[in-house]
C-alpha positions in Angstrom: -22.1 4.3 -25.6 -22.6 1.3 -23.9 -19.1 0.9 -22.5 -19.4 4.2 -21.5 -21.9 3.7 -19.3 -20.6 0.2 -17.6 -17.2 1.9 -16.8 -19.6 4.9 -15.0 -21.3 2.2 -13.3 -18.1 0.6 -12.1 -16.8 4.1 -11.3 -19.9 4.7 -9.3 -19.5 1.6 -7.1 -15.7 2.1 -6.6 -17.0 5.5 -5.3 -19.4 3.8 -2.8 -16.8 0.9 -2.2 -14.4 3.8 -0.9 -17.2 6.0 0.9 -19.3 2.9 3.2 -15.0 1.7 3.6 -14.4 4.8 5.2 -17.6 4.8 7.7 -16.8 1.0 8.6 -12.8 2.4 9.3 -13.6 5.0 11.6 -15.9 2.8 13.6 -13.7 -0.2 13.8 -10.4 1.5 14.2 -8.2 0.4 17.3 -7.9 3.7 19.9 -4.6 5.4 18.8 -1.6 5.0 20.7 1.7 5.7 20.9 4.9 4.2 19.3 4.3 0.6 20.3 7.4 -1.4 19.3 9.2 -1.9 22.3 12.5 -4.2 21.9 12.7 -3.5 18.0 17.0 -3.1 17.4 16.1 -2.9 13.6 13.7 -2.2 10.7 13.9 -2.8 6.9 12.3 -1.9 4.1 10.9 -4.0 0.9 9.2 -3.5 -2.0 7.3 -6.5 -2.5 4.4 -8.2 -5.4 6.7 -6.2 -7.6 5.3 -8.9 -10.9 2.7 -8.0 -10.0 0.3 -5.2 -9.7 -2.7 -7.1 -8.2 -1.5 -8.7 -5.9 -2.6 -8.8 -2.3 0.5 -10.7 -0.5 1.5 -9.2 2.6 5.2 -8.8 3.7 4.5 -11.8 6.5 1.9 -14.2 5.9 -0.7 -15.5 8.1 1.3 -18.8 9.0 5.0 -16.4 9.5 6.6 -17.0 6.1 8.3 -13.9 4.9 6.7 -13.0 1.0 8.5 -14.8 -1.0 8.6 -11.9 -3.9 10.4 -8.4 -1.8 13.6 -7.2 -2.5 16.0 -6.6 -2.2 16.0 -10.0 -0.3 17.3 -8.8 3.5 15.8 -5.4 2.6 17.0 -2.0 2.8 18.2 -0.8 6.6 16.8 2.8 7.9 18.8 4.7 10.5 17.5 5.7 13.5 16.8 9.2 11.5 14.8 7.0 9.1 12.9 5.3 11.8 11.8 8.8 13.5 10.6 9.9 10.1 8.4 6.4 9.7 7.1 6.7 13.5 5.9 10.6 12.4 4.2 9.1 9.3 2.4 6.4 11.1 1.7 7.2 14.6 1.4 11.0 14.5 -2.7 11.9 13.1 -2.6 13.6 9.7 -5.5 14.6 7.5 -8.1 12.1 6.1 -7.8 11.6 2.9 -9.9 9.1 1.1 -8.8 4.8 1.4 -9.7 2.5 -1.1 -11.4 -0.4 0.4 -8.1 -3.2 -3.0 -5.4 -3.6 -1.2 -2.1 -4.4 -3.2 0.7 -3.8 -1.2 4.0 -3.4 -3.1 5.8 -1.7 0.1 6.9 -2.7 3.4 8.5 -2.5 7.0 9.5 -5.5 9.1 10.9 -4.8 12.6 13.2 -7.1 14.0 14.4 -7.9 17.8 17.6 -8.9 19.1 17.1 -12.1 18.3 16.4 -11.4 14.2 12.6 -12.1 14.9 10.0 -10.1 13.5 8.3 -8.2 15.8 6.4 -6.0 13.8 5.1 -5.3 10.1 3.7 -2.2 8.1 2.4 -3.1 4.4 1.6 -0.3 2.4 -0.3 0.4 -0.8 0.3 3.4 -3.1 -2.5 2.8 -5.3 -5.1 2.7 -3.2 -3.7 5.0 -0.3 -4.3 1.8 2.0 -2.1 0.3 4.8 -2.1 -2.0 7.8 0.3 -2.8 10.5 0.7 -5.3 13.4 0.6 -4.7 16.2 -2.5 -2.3 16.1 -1.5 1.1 17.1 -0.9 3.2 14.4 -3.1 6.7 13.9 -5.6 6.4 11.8 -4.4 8.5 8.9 -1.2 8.1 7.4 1.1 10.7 6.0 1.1 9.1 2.3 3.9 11.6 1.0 6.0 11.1 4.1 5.7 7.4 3.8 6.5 7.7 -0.6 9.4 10.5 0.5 11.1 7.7 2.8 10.2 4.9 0.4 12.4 7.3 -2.4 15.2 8.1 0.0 16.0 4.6 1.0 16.0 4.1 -3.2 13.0 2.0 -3.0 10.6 2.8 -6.6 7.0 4.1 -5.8 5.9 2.3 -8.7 7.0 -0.2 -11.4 6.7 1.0 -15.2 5.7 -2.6 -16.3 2.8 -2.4 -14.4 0.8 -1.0 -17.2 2.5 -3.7 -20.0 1.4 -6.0 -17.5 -2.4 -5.4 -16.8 -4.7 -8.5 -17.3 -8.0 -7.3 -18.5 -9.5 -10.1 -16.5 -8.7 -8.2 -13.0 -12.2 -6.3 -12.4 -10.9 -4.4 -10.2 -8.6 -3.1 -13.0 -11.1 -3.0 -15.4 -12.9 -0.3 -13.2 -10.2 2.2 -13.5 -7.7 1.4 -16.8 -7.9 4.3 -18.9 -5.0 5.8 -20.6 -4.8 9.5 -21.8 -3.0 10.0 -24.9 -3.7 12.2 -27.7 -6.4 14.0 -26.1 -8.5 11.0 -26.3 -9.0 8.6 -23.4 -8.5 5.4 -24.4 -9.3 1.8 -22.7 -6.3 0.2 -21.7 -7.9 -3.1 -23.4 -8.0 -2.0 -26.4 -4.1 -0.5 -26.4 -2.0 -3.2 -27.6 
């Protein structure tokens, strides 16, 4: 009964996590605009953090340095009918839908100029519906299945299968939301060997 009631209590402050995230989004969102990438002769696409399923290491790094973990290593070339697609999902305004406030991005973009340098990044996060981009620009809802639909198209996985092999049951953030069901019975992931 106990655990019970610590995994409600977790539950409950994910739940406020993601609702006080949402109010401190929509008033600290940049103004929308329009396709900003001017220059860009090329974008790729990663999966990144692949190992591992908490981490929180961007495609580009604060000091430039591509993430060491994405593959494939040069990344996965969209045509300029796979670019129109991403520009729909991320510029065009689709409906809210609720953001996690984790953010563990295993997918990404990098636009490059004619020079091969990055001009531009999009990280993405299925598990938590979160994303971020540079520059700012982008609308402020995403279209999740358009973005997953591309991802699958350019033979990218949504997810990694190991991921739940993997779990540490020292991640709280995990520990708030691993539950398996099997058998009718939900079961903590900790205790699934």
């Amino acid at each position: 009964m106990r655990r019970i009631a610590k995994v409600a209590i977790a539950l409950g402050f994910l739940v406020l996590a993601v609702v006080f995230y949402q109010r401190s989004r929509e008033s600290t969102l940049p103004d929308k605009g329009e396709w900003h990438f001017e220059g860009f002769v090329e974008v790729r696409a990663f999966k990144i953090n692949w190992d591992d399923e908490f981490a929180m290491t961007p495609i580009v790094d604060v000091g430039g340095l591509m993430n060491q973990s994405r593959t494939p290593e040069s990344g996965v070339l969209l045509t300029v009918e796979q670019v129109e697609k991403l520009k729909r999902a991320v510029t065009v305004e689709h409906s809210p839908h609720p953001i996690a406030m984790c953010f563990y991005p295993h997918h990404a973009f990098l636009f490059f100029d004619q020079s091969g340098d990055i001009v531009g990044q999009i990280d993405v996060c299925f598990k938590c519906s979160n994303y971020s981009g540079t520059p700012q620009g982008y609308a402020e809802y995403w279209g999740m299945n358009r973005l997953k639909a591309l991802f699958e198209e350019l033979g990218i996985p949504i997810t990694n299968p190991e991921w739940l092999t993997m779990r540490s049951t020292t991640n709280p953030t995990a520990l708030a939301s691993r539950r398996l069901t099997g058998g009718g019975k939900v079961v903590e992931l900790s205790k699934v060997r």
